[in-house]
Backbone as a printed PyTorch tensor [residue, N CA C, xyz], in Angstrom:
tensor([[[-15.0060,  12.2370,  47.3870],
         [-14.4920,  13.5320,  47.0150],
         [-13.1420,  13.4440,  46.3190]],

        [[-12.5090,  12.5410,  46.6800],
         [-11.0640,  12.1940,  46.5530],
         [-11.2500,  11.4300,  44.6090]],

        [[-12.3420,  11.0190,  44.6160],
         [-12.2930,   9.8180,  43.0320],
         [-12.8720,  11.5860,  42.3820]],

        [[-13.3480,  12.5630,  42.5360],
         [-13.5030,  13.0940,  41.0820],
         [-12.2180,  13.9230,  40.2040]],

        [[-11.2260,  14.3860,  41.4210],
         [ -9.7360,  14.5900,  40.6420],
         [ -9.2010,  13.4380,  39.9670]],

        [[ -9.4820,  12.2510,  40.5780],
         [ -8.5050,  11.1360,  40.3350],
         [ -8.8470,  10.7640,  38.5080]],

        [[-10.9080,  11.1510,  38.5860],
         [-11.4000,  10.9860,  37.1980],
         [-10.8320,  11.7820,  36.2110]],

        [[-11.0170,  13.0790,  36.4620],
         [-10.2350,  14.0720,  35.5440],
         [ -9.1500,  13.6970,  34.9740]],

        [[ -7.9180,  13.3030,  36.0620],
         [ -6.7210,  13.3820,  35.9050],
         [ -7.1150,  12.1410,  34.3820]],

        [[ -7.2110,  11.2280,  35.1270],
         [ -6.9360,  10.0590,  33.9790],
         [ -7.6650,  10.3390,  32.6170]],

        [[ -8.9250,  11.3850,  32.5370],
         [ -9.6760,  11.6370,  31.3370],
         [ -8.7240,  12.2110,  30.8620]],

        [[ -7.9960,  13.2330,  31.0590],
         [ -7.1100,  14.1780,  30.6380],
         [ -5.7010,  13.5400,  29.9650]],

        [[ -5.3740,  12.4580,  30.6800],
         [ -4.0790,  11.4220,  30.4610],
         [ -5.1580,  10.5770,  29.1090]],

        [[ -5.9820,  10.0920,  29.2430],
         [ -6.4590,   9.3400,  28.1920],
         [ -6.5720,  10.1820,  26.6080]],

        [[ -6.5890,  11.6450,  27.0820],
         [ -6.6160,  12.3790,  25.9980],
         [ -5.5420,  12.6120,  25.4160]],

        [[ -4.8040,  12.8510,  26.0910],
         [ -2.8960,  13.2450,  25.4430],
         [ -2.6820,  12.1690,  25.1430]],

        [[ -2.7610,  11.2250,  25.1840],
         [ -1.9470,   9.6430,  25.2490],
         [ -2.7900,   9.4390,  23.4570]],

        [[ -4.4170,  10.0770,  23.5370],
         [ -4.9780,   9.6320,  22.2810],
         [ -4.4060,  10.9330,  21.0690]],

        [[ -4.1760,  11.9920,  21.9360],
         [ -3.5810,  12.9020,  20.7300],
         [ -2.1510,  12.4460,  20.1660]],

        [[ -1.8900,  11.9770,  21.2790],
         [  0.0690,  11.2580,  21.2230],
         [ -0.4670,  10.6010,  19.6130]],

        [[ -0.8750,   9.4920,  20.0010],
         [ -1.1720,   8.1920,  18.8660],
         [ -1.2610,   8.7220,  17.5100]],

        [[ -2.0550,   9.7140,  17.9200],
         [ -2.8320,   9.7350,  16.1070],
         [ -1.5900,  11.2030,  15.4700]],

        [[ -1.1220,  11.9570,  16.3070],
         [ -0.1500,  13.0820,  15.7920],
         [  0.9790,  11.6900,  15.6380]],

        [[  1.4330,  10.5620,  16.5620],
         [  2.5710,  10.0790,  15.4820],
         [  2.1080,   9.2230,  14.2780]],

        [[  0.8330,   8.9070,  14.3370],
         [ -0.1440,   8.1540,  12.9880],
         [ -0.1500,   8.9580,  11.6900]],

        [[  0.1380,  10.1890,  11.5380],
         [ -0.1250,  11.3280,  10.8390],
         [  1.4900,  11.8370,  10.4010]],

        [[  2.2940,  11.6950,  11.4490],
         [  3.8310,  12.0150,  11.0580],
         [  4.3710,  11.2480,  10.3130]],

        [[  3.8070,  10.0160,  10.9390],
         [  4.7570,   8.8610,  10.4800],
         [  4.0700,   8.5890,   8.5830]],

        [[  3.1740,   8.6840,   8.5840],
         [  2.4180,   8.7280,   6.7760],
         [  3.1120,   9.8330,   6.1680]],

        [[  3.3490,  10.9220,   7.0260],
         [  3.4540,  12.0400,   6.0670],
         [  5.3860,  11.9700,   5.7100]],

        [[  5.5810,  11.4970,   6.9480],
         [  7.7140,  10.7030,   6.4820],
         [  7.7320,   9.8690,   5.3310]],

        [[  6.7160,   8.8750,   5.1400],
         [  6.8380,   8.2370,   4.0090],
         [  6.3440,   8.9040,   2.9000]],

        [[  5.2650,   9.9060,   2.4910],
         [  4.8720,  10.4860,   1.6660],
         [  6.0660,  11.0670,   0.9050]],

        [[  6.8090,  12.2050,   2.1650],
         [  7.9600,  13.0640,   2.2930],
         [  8.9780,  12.3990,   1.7340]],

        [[  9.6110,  11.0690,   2.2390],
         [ 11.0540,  10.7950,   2.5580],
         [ 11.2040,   9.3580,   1.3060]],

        [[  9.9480,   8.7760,   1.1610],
         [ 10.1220,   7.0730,   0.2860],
         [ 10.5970,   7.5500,  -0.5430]],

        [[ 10.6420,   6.2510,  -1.2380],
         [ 11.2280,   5.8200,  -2.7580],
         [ 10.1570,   5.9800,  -3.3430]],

        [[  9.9590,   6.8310,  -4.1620],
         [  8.7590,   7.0430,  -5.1160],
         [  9.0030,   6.2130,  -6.7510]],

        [[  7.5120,   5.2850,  -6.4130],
         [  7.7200,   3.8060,  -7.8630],
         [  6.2940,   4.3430,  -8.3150]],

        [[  5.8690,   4.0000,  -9.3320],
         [  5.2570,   3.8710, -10.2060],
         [  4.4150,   2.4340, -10.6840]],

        [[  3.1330,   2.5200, -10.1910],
         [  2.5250,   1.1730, -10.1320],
         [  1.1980,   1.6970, -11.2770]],

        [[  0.8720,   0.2760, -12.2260],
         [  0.0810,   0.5200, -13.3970],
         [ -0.6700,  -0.4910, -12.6530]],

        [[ -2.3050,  -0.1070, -12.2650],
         [ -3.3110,  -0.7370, -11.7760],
         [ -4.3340,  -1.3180, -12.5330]],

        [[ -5.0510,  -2.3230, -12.2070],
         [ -5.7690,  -3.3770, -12.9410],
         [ -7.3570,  -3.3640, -11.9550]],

        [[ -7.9010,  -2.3520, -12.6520],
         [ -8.9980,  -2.4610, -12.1350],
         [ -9.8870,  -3.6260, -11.4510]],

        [[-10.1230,  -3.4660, -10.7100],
         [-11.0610,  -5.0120,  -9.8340],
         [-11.9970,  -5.4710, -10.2820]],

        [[-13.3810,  -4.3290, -10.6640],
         [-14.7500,  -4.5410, -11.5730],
         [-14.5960,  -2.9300, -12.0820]],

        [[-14.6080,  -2.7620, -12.8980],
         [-15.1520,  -1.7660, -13.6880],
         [-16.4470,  -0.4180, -13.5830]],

        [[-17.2610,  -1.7450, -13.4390],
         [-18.7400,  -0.7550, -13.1970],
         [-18.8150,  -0.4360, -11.4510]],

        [[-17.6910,  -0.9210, -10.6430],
         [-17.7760,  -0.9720,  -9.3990],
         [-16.5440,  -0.6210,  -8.6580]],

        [[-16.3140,   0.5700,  -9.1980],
         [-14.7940,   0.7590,  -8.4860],
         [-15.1560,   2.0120,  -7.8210]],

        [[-16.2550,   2.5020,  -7.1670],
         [-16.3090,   4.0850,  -6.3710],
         [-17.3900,   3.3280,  -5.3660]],

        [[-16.8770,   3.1660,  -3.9930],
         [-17.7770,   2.9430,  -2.9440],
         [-17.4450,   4.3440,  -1.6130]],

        [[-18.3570,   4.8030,  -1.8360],
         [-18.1980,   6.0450,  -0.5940],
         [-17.2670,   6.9230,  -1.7330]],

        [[-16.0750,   7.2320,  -0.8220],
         [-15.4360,   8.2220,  -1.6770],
         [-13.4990,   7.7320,  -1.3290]],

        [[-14.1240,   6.2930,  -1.9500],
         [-12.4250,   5.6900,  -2.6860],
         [-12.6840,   4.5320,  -3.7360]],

        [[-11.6440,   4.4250,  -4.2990],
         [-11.3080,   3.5130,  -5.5060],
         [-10.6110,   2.6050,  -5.1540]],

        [[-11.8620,   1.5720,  -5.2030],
         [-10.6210,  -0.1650,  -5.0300],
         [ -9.9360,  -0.0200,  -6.6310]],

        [[ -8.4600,  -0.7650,  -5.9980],
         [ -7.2380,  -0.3850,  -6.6920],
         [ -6.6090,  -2.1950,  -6.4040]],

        [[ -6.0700,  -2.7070,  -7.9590],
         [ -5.6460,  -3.8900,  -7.6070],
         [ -4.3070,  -3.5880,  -9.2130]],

        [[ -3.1200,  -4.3220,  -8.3620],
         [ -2.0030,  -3.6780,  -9.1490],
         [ -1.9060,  -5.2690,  -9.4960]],

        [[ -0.6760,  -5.3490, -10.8200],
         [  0.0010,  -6.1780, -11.3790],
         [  1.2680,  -6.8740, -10.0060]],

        [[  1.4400,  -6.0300,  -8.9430],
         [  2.6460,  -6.6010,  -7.6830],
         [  1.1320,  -7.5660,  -7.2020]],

        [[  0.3430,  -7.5600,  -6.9650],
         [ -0.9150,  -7.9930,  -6.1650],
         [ -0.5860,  -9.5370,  -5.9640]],

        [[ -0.4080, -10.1060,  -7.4090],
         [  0.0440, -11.5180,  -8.1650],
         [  1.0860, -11.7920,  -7.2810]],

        [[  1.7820, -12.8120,  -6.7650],
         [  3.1610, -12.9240,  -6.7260],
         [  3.2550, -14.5280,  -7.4770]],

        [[  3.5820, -14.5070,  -8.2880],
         [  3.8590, -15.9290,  -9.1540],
         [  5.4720, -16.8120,  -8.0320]],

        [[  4.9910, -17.9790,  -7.5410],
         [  5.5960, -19.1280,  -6.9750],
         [  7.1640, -18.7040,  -7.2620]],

        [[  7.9970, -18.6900,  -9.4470],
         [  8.9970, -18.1820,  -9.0760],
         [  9.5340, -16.7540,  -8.7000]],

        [[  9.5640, -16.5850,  -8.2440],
         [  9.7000, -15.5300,  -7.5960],
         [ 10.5970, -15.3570,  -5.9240]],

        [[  9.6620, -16.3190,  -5.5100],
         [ 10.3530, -16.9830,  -4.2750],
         [ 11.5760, -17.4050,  -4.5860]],

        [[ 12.6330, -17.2180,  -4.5230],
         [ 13.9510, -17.0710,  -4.8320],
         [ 14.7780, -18.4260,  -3.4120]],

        [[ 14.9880, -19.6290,  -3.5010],
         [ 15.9140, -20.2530,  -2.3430],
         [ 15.2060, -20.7350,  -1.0260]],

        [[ 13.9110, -20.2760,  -1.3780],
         [ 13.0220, -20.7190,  -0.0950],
         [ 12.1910, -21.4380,  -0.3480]],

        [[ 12.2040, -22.6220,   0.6140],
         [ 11.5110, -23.7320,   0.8880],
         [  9.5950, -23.4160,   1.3110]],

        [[  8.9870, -22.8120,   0.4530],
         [  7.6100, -22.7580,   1.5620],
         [  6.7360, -23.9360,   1.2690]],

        [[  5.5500, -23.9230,   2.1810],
         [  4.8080, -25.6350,   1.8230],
         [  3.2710, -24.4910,   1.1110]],

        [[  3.0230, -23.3590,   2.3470],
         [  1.8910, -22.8830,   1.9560],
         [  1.4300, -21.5730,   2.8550]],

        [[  0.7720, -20.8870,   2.6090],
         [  1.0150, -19.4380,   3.0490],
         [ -0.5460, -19.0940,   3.7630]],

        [[ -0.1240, -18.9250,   5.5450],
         [ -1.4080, -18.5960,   6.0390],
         [ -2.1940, -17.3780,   5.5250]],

        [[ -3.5420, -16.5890,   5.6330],
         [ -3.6460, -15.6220,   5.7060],
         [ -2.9690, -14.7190,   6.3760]],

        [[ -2.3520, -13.4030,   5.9940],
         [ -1.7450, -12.5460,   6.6140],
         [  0.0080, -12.8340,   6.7590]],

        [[  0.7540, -13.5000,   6.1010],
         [  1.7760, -13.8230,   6.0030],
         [  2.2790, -12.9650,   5.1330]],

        [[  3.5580, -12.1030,   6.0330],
         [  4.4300, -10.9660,   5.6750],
         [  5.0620, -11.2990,   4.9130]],

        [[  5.2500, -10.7330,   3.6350],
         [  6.0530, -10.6290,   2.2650],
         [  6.7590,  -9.7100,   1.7370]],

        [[  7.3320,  -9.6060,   1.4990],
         [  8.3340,  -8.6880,   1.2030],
         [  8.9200,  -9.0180,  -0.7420]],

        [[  8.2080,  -7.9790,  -1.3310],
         [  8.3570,  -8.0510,  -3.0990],
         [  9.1450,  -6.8410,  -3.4500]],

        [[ 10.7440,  -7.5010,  -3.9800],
         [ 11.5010,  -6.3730,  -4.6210],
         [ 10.7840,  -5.7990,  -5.8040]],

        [[ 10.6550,  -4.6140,  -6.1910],
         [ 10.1760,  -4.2750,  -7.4170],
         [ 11.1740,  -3.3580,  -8.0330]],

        [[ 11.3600,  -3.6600,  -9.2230],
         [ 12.2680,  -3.0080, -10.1310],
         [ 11.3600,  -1.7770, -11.4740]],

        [[ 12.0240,  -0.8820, -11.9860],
         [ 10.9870,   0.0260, -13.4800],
         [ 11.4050,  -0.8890, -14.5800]],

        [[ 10.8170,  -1.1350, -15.1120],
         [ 10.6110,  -1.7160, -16.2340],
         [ 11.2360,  -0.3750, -17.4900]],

        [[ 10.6890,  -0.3240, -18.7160],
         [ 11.3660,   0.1130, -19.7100],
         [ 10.0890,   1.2050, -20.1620]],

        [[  9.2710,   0.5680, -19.4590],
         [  7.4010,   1.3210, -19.6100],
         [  7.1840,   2.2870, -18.6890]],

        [[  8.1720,   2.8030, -17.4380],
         [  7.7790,   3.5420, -16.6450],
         [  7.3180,   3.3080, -15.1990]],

        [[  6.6560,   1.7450, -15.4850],
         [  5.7820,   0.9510, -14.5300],
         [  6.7350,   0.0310, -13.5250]],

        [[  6.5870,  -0.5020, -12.5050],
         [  7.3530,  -0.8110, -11.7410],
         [  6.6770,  -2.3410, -11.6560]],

        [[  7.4540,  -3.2740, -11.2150],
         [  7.0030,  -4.6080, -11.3230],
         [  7.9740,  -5.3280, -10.4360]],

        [[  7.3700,  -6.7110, -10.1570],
         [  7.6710,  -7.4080,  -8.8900],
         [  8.5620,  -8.3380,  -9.7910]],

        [[ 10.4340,  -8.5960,  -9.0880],
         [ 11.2510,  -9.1310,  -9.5520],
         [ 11.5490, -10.3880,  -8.6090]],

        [[ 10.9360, -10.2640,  -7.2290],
         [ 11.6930, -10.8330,  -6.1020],
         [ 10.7130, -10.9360,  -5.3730]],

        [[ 10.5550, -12.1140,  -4.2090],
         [  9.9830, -12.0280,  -3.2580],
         [ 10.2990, -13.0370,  -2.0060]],

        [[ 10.4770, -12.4100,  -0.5080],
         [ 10.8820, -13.0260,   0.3150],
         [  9.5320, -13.3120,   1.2530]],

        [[  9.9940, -14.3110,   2.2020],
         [  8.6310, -14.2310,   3.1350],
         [  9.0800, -14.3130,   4.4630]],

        [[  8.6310, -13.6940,   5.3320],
         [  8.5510, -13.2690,   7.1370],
         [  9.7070, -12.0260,   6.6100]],

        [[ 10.8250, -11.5150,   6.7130],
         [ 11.7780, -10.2160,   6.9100],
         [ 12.4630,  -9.9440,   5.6040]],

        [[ 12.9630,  -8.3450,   5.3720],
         [ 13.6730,  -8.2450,   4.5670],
         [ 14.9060,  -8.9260,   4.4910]],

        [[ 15.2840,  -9.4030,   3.5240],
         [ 16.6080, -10.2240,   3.6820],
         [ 17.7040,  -8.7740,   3.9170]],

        [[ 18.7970,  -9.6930,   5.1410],
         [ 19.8690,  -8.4970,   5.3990],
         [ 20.6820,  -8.4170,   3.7570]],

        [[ 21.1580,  -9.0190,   3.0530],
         [ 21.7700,  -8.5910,   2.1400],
         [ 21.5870,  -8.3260,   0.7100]],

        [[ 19.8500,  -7.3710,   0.9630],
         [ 19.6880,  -6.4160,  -0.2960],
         [ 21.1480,  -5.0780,  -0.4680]],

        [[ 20.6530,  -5.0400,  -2.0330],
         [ 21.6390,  -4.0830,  -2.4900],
         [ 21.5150,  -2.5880,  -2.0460]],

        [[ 22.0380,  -2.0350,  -2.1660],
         [ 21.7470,   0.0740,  -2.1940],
         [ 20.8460,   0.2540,  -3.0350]],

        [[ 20.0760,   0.9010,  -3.0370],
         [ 18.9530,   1.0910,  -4.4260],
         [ 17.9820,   0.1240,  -4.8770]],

        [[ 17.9000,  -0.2030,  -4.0750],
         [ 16.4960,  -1.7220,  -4.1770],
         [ 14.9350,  -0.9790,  -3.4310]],

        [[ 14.0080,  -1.1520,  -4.1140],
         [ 13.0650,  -1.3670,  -3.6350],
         [ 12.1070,  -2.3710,  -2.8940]],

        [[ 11.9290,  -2.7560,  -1.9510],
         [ 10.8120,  -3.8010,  -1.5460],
         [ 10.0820,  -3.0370,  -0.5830]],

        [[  8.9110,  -3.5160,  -1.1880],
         [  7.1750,  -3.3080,  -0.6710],
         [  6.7540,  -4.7430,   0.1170]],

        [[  5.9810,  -3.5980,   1.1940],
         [  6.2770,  -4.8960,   2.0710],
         [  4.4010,  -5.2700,   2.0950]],

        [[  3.6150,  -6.9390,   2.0060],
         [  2.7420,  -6.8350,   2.3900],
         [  2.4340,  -8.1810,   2.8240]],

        [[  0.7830,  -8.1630,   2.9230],
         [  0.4890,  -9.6190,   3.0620],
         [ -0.4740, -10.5090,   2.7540]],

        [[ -0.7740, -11.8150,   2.8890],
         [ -0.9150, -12.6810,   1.9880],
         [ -2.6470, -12.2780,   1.9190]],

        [[ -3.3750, -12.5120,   1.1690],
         [ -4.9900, -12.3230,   1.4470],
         [ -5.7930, -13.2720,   1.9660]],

        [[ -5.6130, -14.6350,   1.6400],
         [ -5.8840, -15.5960,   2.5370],
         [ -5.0570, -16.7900,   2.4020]],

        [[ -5.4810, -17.9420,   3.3700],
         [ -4.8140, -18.9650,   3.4370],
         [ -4.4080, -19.5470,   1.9880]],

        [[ -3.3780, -20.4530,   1.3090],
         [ -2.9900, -20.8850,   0.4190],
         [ -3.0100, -22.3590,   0.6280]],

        [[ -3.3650, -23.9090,   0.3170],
         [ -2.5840, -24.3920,   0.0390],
         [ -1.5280, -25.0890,  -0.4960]],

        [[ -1.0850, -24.4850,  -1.2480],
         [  0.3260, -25.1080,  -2.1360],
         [  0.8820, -23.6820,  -2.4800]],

        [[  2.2010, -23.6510,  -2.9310],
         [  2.6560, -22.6190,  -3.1210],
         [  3.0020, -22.5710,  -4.9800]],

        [[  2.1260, -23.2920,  -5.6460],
         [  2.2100, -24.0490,  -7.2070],
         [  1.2770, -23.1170,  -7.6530]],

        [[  0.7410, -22.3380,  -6.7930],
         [  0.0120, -21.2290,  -7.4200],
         [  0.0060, -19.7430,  -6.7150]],

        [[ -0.2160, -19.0570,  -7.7040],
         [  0.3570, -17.5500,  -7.0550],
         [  0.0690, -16.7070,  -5.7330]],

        [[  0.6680, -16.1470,  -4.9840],
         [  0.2580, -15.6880,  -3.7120],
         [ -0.2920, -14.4090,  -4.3430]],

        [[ -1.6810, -14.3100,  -3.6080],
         [ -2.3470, -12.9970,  -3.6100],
         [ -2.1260, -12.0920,  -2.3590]],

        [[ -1.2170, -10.5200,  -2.5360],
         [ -0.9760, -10.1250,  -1.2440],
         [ -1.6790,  -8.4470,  -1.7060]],

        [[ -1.8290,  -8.1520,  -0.2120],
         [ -2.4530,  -7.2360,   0.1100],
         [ -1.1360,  -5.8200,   0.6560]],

        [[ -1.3590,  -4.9470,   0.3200],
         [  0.0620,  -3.6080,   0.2160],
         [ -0.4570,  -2.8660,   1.3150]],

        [[ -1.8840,  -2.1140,   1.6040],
         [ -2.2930,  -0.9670,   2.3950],
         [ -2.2400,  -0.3200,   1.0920]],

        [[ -2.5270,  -0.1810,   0.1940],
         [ -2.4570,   0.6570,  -1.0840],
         [ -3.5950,   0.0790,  -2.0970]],

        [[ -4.6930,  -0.5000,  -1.3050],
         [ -5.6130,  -1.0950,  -2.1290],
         [ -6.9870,  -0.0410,  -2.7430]],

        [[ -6.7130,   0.6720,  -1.4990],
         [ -7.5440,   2.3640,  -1.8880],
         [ -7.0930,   3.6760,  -1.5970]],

        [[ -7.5760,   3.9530,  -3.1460],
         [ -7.4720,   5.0160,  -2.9590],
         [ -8.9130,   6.7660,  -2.5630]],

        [[ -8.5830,   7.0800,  -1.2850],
         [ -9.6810,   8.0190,  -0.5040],
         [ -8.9840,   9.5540,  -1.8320]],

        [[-10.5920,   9.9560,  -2.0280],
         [-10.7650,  11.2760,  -2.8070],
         [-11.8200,  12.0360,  -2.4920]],

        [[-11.7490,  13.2560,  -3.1430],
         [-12.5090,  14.0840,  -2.2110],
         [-13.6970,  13.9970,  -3.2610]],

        [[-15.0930,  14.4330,  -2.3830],
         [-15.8850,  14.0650,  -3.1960],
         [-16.1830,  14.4470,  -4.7570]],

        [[-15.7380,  15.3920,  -5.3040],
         [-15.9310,  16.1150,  -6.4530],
         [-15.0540,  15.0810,  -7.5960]],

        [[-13.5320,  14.6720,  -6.9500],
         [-12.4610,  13.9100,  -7.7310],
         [-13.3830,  12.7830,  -8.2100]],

        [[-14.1900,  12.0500,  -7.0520],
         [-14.0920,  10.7540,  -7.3120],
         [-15.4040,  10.4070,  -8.6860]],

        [[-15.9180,  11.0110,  -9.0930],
         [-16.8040,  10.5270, -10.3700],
         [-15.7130,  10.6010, -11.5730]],

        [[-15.1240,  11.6780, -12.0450],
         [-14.5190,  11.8760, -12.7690],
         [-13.0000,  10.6670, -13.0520]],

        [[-12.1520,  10.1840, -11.9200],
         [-11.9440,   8.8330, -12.0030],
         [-12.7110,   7.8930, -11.9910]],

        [[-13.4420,   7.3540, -11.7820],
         [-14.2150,   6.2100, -12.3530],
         [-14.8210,   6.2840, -13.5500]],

        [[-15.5790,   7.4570, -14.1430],
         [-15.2050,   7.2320, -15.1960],
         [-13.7590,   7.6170, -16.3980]],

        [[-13.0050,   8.0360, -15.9380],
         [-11.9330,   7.6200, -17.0560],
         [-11.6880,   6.0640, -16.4960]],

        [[-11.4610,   5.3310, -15.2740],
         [-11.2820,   4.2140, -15.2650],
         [-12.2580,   3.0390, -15.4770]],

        [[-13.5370,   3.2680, -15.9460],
         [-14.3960,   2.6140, -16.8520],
         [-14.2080,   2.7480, -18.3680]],

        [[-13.5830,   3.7690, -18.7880],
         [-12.8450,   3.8730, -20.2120],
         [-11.9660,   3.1130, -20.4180]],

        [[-11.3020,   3.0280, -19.2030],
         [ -9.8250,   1.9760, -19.7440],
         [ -8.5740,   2.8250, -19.6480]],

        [[ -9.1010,   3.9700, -19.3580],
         [ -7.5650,   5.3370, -19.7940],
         [ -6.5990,   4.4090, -18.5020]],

        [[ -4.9960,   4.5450, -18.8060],
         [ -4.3700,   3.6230, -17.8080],
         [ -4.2010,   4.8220, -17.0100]],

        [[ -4.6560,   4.0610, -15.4700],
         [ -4.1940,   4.7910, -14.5380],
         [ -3.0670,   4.5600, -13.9270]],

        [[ -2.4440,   4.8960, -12.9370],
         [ -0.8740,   4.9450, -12.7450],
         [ -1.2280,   5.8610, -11.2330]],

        [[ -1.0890,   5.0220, -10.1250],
         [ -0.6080,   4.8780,  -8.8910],
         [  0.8130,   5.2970,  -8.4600]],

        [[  1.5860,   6.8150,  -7.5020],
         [  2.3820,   6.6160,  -7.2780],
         [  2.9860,   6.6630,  -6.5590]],

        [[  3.5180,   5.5590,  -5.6550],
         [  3.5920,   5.0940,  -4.3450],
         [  5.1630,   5.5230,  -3.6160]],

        [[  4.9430,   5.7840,  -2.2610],
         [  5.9630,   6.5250,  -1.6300],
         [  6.5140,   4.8310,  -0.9700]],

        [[  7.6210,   4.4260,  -1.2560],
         [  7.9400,   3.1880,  -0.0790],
         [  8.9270,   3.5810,   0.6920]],

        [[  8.7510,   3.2350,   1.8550],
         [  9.8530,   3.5160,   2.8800],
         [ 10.5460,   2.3650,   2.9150]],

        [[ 11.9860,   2.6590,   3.2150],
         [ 12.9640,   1.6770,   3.4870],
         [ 12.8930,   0.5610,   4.0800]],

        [[ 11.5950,   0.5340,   5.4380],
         [ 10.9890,  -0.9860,   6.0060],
         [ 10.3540,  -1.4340,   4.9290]],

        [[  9.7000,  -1.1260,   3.6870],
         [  8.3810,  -1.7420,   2.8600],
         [  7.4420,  -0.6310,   3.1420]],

        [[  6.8740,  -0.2450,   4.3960],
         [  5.7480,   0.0730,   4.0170],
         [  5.5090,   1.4140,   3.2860]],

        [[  4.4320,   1.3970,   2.2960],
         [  3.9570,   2.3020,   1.0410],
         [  2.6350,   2.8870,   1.2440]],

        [[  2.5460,   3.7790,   0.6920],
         [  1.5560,   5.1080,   0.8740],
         [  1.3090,   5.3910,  -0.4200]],

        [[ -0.3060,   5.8690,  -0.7560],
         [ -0.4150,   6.0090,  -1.9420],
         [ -0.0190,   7.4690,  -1.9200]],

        [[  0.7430,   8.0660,  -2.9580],
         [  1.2490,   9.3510,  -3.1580],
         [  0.3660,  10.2020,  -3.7790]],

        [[  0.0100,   9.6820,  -5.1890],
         [ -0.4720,  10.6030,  -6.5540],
         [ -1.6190,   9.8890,  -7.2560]],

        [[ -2.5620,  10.1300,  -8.1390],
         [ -2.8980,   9.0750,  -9.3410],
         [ -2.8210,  10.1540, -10.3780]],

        [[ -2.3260,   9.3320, -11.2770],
         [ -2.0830,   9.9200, -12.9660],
         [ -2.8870,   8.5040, -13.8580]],

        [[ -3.3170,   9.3150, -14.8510],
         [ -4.2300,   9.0780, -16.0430],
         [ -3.8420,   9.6890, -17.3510]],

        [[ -2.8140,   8.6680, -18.0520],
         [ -2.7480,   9.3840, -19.1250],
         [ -1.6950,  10.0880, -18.7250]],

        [[ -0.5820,  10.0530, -18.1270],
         [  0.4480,  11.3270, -17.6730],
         [ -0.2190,  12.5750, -16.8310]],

        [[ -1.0350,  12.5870, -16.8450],
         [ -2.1580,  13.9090, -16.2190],
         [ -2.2480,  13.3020, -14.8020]],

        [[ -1.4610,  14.1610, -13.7540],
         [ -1.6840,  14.2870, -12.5260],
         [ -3.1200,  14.7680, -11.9530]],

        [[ -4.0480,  13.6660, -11.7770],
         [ -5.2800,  14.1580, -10.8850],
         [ -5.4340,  14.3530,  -9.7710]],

        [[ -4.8110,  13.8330,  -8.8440],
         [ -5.2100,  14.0150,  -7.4360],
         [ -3.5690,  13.5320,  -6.9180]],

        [[ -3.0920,  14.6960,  -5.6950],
         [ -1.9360,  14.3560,  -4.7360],
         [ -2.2070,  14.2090,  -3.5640]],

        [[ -1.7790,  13.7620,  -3.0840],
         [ -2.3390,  13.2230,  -1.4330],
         [ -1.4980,  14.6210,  -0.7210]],

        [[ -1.9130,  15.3790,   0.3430],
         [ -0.9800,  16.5010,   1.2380],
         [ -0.4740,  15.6850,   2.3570]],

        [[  0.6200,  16.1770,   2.3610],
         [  1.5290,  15.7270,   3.8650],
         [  0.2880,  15.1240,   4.8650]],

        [[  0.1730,  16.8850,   5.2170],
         [ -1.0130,  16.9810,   6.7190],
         [ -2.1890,  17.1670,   6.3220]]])
């Protein structure tokens, strides 16, 4: 008699504890949406005839690359899968934002005021560092609603440049914000 309060109680605790999670899962996206550094990333389609599965767009940017110099003073031999990176990106003269810098395991303490770094990680094991690290952002898709998503794929089977634009928060991590085509704002992501 005594175990069916005891069940409740804890169903009830398992529920708040799961609303807890996902209301700060939802705040915390919508602070970076809200609050980042908003950059400008020019994307490089993956396959062409194959960029709409369900209802998002694999998305592979020019930061994706990290070319060896880059690594700035650090000694690496070779980069496991999933090895945290951290790529300053600077605007270019085109609008587009591009990878100037890159550290590996923490942000270095003595970036400047006004710096960007996106923080991600490696895609798989490497070994040598004589060739470029492929890293992964959380910005590899982009989710649309069903009506959006034909109409991007095909302008991005045309070739029209699309343009990704990403919210980064002061730790690195980035949120896809917007996509533009052509200067033409198609789709904004909402807070909530």
């Amino acid at each position: 008699m005594h175990r069916k309060p005891f069940l409740l109680a804890s169903a009830l605790a398992s529920v708040v504890a799961l609303c807890g999670v996902l209301g700060w899962m939802i705040a915390d996206r919508a602070a970076i949406l809200r609050d980042g550094h908003e950059i400008v990333l020019k994307t490089e389609p993956i396959d062409p005839r194959d960029l709409l599965r369900g209802r998002y767009v694999r998305l592979n940017y020019s930061i994706s690359s990290i070319p060896p110099l880059l690594y700035k003073d650090q000694a690496i031999d070779y980069f496991d899968s999933g090895t945290t990176i951290f790529v300053r990106v600077e605007e270019d003269d085109d609008g587009f934002w591009t990878a100037k810098e890159a550290v590996v395991g923490s942000l270095p303490d003595d970036r400047a005021d006004g710096d960007v770094w996106i923080r991600g990680e490696t895609r798989f094991r490497m070994a040598s560092t004589n060739t470029p690290a492929f890293v992964l952002y959380g910005i590899e898709r982009f989710y649309t609603p069903e009506h959006v998503a034909p109409e991007i794929e095909e302008r991005m089977r045309d070739r029209a440049v699309t343009e990704i634009v990403v919210a980064v928060a002061d730790d690195g991590r980035a949120q896809i914000k917007a996509l533009r085509q052509d200067g033409e704002t198609i789709f904004t992501e909402r807070l909530f």
